[in-house]
N, C-alpha and C positions, 0 to 999 in steps of 0.2 A: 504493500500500500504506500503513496507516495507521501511525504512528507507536506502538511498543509505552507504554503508561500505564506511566511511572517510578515506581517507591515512593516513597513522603516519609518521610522520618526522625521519626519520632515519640520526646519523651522522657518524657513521662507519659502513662500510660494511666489512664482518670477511674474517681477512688476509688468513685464510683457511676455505674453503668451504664445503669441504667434507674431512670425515674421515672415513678411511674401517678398519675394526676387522683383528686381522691378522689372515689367514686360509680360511677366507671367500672374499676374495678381490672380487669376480667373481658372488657371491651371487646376483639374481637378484632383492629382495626385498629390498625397503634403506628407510629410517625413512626419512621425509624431517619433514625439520626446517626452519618454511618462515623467510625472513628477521627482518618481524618486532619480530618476539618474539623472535629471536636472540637478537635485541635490549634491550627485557627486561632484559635478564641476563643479556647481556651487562652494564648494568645501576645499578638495582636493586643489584647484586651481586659480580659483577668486579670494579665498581664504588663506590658502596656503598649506590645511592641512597635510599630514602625513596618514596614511590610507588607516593606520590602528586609531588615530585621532577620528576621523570620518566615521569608521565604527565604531565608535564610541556615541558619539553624538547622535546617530542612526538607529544605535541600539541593534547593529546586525550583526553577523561576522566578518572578518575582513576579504572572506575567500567572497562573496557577495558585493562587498563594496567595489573589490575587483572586476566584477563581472559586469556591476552596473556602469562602470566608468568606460570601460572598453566597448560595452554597447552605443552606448552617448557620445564618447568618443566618434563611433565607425558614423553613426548617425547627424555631428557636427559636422563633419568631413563630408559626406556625402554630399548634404545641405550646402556646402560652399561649394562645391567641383561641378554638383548638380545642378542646383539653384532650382530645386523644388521647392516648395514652402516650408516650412518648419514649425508645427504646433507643439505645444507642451500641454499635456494636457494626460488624464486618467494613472492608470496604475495599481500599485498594492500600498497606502503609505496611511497613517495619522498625523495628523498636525501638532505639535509642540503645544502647550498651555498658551504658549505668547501667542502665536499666529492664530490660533482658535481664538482669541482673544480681541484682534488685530481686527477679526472680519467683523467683529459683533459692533466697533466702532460708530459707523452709521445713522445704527437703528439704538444702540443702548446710550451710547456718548459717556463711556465708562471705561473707558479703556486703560490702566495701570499699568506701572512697569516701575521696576527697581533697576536703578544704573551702580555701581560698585567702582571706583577708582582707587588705586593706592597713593598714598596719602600722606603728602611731607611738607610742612610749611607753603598750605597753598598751593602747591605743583605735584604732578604724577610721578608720585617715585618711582625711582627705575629697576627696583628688582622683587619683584612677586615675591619671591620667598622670604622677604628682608623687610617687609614693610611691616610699621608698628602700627596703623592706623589705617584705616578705610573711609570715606568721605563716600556718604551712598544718599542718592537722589530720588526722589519719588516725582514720575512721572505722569503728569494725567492729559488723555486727548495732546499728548506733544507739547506739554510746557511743563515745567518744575514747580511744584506746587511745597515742596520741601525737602531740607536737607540735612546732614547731621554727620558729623564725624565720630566713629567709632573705634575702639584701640583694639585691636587680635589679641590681646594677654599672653603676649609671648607666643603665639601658635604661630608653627613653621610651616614649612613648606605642604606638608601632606595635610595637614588636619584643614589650612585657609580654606579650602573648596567647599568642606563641610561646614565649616564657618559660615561662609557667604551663601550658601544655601537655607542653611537654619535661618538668615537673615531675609531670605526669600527674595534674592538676587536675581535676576536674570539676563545680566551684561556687566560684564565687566571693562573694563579702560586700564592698560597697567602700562608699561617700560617694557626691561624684561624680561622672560619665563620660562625656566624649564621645560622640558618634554613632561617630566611626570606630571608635574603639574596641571599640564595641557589635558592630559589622559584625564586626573581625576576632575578638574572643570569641566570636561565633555561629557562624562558619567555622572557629573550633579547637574546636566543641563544649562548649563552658564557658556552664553555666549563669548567668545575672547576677542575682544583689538586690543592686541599689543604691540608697541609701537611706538606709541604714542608717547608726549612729550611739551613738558609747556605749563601754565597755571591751568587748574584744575575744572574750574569753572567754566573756562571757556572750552575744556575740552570734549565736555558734556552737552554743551550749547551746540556745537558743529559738530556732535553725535545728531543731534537732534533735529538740525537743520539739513544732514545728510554729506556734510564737509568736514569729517573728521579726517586727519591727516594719521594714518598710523601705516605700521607695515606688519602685513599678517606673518611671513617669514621670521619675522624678530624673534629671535632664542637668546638664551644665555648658555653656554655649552659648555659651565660648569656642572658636573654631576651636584645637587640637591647637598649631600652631606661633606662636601671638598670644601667650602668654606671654611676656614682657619680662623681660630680663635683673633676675635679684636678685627674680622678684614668684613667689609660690606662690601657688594656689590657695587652698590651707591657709588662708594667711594674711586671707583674706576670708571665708571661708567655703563654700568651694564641697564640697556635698555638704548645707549644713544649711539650714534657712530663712530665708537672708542675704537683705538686703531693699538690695543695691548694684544696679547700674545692667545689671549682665549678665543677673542674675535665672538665675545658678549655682546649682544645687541643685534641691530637692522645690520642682514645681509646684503653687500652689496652685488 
């Protein structure tokens, strides 16, 4: 008996659906592109993820994440060499709390969300695991209705995720970030731009506005527990375009 097709968690659904070739608008054969491998580009390539990162956030396996991104793939391609149409559209997926949330906008004008930034005299500190304070934003219908800075109590790198979960987060804004990290953010459903850089305030603002400046690539390619008594991140630069020996921060 065949094993029942899982849904994948989907958490954006693409602001444009369909695109038509110019000349061919009327053309009645169209490329469909289901949701969920929409999501892989989405992730894999426009994010930056790493394919255990995409499963994670998916909620699938990786051998799957795989298989969707090479379908999507073959079917991008197609669409450019072909110039048939391309719709995005049906599939096997559930939508995230947020996006479920996102649609209900409209009709209910209730829409909420919690923004998460790490948190250092006003500016986004620059390394997730290092950060003593969280600066988290309540958002309603697309404006900040409240704000408040919070201190991690000494929690390091593995527990922040569940931190900022318990705190009922659903984006965060950081510097930069470990892999593991990444993993356990995509497993509590928290979205990541890291990257990012600057006073903290306005970072969330041009979150908001849709002009946030971050790089989804941004790592710190220290292992999590290699930090040495008395050494921060911070203090090198990890999250900006340090040019030290770890090569911490936005890849170039």
């Amino acid at each position: 008996m065949a094993r029942p097709n899982k849904s994948k968690r989907v958490w954006r659904l693409p602001l444009y659906p369909e695109f038509l070739t110019k000349g061919r608008e009327m053309a009645a054969n169209k490329m469909i592109l289901s949701v969920e491998e929409f999501e892989t580009l989405r992730l894999l390539d426009y994010m930056g993820m790493t394919q255990e990162e995409c499963a994670g956030q998916m909620k699938v396996g990786r051998a799957t994440v795989q298989n969707l991104y090479t379908e999507a793939r073959k079917k991008v391609a197609r669409f450019l060499v072909e110039g048939t149409s391309l719709l995005i559209e049906g599939g096997n997926y559930e939508l995230s709390a947020l996006e479920s949330r996102t649609g209900e906008i409209a009709e209910k004008g209730d829409f909420q969300m919690k923004i998460a930034v790490t948190y250092q005299d006003g500016m986004v500190f620059q390394h997730f695991g290092h950060t003593e304070q969280f600066k988290i934003y309540t958002v309603e219908n697309g404006s900040i209705v409240s704000d408040e800075v919070v201190d991690t109590n000494g929690q390091g790198h593995g527990a922040l995720a569940g931190f900022l979960k318990e705190n009922g987060i659903d984006t965060l804004i950081c510097g930069g970030i470990g892999g593991g990290a990444r993993n356990a953010l995509a497993e509590a459903g928290i979205e990541l731009f890291p990257g990012a850089a600057g006073n903290a305030d306005e970072q969330v603002e041009s979150f908001l506005a849709g002009k946030l400046s971050y790089n989804p690539n941004t790592r710190c390619s220290h292992h999590d527990h290699e930090h040495g008594e008395g050494h921060k991140c911070g203090d090198h630069g990890c999250g900006n375009h340090g040019n030290h020996g770890g090569h911490c921060g936005a890849e170039k």
